[in-house]
ZAMARGU-4260 file (C-alpha; in steps of 0.2 Angstrom, whole numbers, plus 5000, padded with zeros to 4 digits):
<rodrens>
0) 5000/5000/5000 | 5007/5018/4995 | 5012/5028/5010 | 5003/5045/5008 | 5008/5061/5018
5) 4996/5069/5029 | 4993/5089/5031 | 4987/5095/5047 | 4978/5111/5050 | 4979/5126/5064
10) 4966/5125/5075 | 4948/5132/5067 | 4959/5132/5051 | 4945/5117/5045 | 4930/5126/5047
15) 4930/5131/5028 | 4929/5112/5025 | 4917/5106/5036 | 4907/5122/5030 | 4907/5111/5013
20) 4922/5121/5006 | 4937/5110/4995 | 4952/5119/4994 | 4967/5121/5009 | 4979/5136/5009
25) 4995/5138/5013 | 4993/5147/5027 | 4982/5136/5036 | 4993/5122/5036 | 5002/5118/5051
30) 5020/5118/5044 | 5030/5114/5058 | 5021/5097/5062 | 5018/5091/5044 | 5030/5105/5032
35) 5024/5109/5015 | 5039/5111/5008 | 5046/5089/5007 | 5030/5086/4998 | 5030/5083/4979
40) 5021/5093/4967 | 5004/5081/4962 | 5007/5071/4975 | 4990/5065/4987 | 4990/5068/5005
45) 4978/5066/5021 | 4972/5082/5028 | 4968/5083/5047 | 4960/5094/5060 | 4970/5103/5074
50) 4965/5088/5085 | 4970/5075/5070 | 4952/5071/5066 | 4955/5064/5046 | 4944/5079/5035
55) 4948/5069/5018 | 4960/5065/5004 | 4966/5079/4994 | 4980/5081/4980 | 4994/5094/4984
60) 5002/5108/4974 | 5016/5113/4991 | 5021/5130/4982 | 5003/5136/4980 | 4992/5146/4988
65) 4981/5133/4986 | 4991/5120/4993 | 4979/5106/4992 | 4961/5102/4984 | 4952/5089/4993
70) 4947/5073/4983 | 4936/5064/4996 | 4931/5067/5012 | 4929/5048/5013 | 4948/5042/5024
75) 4958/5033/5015 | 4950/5035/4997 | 4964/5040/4986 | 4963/5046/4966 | 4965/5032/4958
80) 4958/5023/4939 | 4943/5016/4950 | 4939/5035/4958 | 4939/5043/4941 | 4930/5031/4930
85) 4918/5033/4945 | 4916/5051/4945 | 4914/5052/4924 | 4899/5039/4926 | 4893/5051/4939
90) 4895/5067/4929 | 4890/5061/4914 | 4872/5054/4921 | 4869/5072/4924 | 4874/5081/4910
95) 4863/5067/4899 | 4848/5070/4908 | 4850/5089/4902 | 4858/5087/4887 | 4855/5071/4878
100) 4862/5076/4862 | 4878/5072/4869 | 4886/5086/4868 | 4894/5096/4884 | 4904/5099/4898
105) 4907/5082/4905 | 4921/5088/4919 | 4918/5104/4927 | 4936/5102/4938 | 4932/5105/4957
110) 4912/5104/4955 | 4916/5084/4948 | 4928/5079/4962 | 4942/5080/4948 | 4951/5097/4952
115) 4961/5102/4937 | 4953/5091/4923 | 4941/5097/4911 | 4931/5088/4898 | 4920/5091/4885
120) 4911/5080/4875 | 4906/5081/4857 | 4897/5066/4851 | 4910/5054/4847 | 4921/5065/4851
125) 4931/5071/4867 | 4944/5085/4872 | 4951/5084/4888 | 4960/5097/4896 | 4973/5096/4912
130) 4979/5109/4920 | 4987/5104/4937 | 5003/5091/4941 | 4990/5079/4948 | 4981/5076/4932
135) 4994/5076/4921 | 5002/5063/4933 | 4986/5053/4928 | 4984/5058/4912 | 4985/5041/4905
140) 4972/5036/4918 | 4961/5048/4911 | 4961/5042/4894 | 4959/5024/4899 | 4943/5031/4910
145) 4937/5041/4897 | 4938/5027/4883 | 4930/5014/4897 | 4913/5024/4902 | 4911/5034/4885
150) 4919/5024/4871 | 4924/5040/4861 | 4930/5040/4840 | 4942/5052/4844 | 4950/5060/4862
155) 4959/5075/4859 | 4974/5081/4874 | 4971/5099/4871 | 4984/5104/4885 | 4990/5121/4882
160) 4986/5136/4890 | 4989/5150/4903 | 4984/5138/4918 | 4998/5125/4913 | 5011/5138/4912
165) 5006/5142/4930 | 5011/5125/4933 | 5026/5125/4925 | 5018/5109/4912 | 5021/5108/4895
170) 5009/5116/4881 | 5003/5100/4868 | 4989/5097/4861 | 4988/5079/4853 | 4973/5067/4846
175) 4979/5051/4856 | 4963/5038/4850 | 4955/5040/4835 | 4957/5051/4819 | 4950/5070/4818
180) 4944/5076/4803 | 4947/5091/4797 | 4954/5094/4816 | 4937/5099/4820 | 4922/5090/4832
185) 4904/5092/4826 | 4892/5097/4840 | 4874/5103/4839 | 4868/5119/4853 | 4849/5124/4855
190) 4846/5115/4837 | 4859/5125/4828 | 4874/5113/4821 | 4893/5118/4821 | 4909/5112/4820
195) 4923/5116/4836 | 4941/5119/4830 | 4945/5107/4844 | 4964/5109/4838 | 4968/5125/4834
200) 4954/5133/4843 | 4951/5144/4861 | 4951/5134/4875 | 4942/5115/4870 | 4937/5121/4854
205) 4918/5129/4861 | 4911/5137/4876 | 4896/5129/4881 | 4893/5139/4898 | 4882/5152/4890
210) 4873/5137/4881 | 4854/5142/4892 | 4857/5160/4888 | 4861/5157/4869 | 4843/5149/4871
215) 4835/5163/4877 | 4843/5173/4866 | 4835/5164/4852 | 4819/5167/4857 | 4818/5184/4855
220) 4827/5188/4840 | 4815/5184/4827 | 4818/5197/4813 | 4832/5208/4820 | 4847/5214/4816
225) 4860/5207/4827 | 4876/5212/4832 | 4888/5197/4838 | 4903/5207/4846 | 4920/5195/4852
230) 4910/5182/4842 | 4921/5169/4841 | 4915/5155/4829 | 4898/5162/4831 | 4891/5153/4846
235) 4877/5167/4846 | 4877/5174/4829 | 4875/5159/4820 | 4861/5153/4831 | 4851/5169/4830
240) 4853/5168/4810 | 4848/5150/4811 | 4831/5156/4823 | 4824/5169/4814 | 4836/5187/4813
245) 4837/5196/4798 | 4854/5199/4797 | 4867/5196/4809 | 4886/5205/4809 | 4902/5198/4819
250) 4913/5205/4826 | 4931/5197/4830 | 4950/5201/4831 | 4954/5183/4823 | 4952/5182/4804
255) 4954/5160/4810 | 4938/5163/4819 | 4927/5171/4805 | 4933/5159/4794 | 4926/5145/4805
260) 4911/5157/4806 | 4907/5159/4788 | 4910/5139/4788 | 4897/5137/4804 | 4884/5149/4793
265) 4887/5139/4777 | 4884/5122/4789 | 4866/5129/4794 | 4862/5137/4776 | 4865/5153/4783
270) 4876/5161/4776 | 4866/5176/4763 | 4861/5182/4782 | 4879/5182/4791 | 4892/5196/4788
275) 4910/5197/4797 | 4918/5210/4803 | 4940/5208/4809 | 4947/5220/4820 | 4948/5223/4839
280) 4933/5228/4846 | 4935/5243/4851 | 4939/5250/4836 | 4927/5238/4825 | 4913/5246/4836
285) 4919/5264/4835 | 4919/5262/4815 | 4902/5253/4817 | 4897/5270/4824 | 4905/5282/4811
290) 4896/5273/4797 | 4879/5275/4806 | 4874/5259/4808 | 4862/5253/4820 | 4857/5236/4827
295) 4841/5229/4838 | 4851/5217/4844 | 4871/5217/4852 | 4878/5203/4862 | 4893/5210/4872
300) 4903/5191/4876 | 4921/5198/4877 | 4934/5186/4886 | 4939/5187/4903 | 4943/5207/4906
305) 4949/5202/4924 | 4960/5190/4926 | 4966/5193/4943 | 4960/5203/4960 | 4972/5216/4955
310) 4964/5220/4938 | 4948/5220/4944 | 4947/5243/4940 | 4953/5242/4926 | 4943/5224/4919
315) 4926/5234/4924 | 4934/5251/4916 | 4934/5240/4898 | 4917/5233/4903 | 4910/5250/4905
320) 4919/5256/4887 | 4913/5242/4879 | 4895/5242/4885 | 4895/5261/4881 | 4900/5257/4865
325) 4887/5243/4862 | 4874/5256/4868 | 4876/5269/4857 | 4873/5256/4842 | 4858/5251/4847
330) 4841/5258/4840 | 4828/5263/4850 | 4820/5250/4862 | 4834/5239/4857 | 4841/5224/4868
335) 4860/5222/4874 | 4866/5205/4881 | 4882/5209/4890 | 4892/5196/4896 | 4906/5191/4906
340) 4916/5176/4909 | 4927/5187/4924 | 4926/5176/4940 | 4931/5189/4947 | 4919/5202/4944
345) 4906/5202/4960 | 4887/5195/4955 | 4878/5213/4951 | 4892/5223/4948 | 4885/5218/4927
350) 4869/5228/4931 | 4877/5243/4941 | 4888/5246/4926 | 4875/5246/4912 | 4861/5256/4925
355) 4877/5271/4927 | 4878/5269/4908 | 4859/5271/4906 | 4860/5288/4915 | 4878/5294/4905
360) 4867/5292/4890 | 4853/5298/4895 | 4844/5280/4890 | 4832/5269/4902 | 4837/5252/4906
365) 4827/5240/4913 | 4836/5221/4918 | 4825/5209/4910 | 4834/5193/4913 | 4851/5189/4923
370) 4859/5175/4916 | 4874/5162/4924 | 4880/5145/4919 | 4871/5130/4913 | 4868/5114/4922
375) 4884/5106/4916 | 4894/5120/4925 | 4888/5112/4944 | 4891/5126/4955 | 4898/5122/4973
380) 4888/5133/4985 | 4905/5136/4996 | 4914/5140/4980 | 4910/5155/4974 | 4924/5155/4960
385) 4914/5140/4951 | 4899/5151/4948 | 4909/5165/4935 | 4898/5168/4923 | 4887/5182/4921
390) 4872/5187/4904 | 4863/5204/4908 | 4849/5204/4896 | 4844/5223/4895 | 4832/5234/4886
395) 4838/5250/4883 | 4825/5264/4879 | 4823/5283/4876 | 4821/5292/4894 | 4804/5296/4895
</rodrens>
């Protein structure tokens, strides 16, 4: 049997835990009984009360902040083939009952018991993503799961990224079973069909979380004409062509990324209703506003404009430029979806900026809807940095 270390806390240091929190910081460890530095990177360790009460199982990154992630709160149950082919066939029974086309997020990291792991699912294909020591320890493991409880065509290790460099891991991305064609996975969103660059795309190729808000999106745009700004392989624009808008223009800064969006439009027959428009936002949207043009609808879905606490004044600075911008596009009674991927930007802060906007240009803004994640993004209750994703629906009229 593998010895395993053990972390012990300072005393009310496991409150967090019990509380139903899954993370341990450094600081609450008691270094000089059980030291933080001996322990290796990835490596799995039992985590203890003040008293020596066993708390649970977690995997340990010693340099950290968050120096260990608990795996179990069940003592002695260890990550291991048998734990993860268990928590797929859990995770997956959920997102089928939601989504039963088969395509989604399988692996949410932290919210599925697999901190650092994310899958997506595409049909008969599936991208995984690691981004912590531990995983890629088991990264073999994880494909063996995968291939047991799923039985893919094709997995894809799409392991690049900002969060590996953190970890000091090497960027690769690599189809280890099965062929890809045209290095792209085909997926079908709110009835809408597209292919994901799972290769040589952003992240896994798509960004299912605003998949519900896409939905109610689509239900109100019926002979509008759209503005898909940071639009990406169109996500939205694409499924607003494809429910009724009359014409629908996207904005991105990748030329890549409208080429796979005039390829997505073609796809769902489309294409006479989709324009594209390359250039960085800002700038895209200021031109926009020269030429006079005007739009019922604009979806504001930038990337993550704070990355960090300390940006978090100068992420909400760009959210406000960028909303102002939207807003002064739209036509009268028109309806702004502003979005934001930030974890860091509080729950309301969204609605704050486009209500001070409102009164800058003399507009009326009433909320209509406030948007999060969908179902196969679980949120943890104690976790408040699982639940990231925010969709203000707004209707912004003439002040009467």
């Amino acid at each position: 049997m593998t010895a395993h270390a053990t972390l012990r806390l300072k005393p009310k240091a496991e409150r967090r835990l019990k509380s139903g929190h899954l993370w341990v910081y450094s600081n609450e460890v008691d270094i000089e009984k059980t030291p933080l530095k001996p322990l290796e990177p990835g490596s799995q360790a039992v985590i203890e009360s003040s008293s020596g009460k066993v708390l649970g199982t977690a995997v340990v990154s010693p340099s950290h902040l968050i120096c260990a992630r608990l795996i179990s709160r069940q003592p002695g149950q260890f990550l291991d083939g048998s734990l993860i082919v268990h928590r797929l066939k859990v995770a997956r029974s959920s997102r089928e009952l939601w989504y039963p086309h088969g395509c989604y997020r399988w692996v949410y990291g932290d919210s599925d018991g697999l901190p650092g792991l994310v899958i997506d699912s595409f049909g008969g294909v599936v991208v995984i993503q690691i981004s912590s020591v531990a995983m890629e320890l088991m990264k073999e493991t994880i494909v063996d799961a995968v291939l047991k409880v799923a039985k893919p065509e094709s997995i894809v290790l799409k392991n690049d990224g900002k969060l590996r460099q953190k970890e000091g891991l090497e960027e690769y991305v690599e189809v280890v079973h099965g062929e890809l064609e045209d290095n792209c996975a085909p997926l079908v969103e709110n009835d809408t069909r597209f292919m994901a660059p799972v290769i040589d795309g952003q992240k896994t190729g798509w960004f299912y979380d605003h998949r519900e808000n896409r939905a109610v999106l689509n239900r109100l745009v019926a002979g509008k004409r759209v503005l898909d700004v940071f639009s990406y392989v169109g996500g939205w624009g694409i499924q607003a062509a494809t429910h009724g808008a009359s014409e629908v223009h996207c904005i991105d800064a990748s030329g890549q990324a409208l080429d796979w969006v005039e390829q997505n439009a073609t796809l769902n027959q489309v294409e006479d209703k989709v324009h594209c428009w390359e250039g960085k936002a800002f700038d895209a949207l200021a031109q926009l506003k020269e030429e006079g043009q005007r739009f019922d609808v604009i979806v504001m879905d930038p990337p993550a404009l704070i990355p960090a606490r300390k940006d978090i004044k100068a992420g909400e600075r760009a959210y406000h430029r960028l909303n102002q911008q939207a807003m002064r596009l739209l036509n009268k009674d028109g309806l702004l979806v502003s979005g934001s991927c930030s974890m860091h930007l509080e729950a309301g802060r969204l609605n704050d900026i486009l209500r001070v906007l409102g009164r800058e240009l003399d507009r009326d803004v009433q909320i209509l809807h406030n948007g999060g994640q969908g179902a196969d993004h679980p949120i943890i209750p104690a976790i408040p940095e699982t639940r990231y994703l925010k969709a203000v629906f707004a209707r912004v009229l003439p002040t009467r």
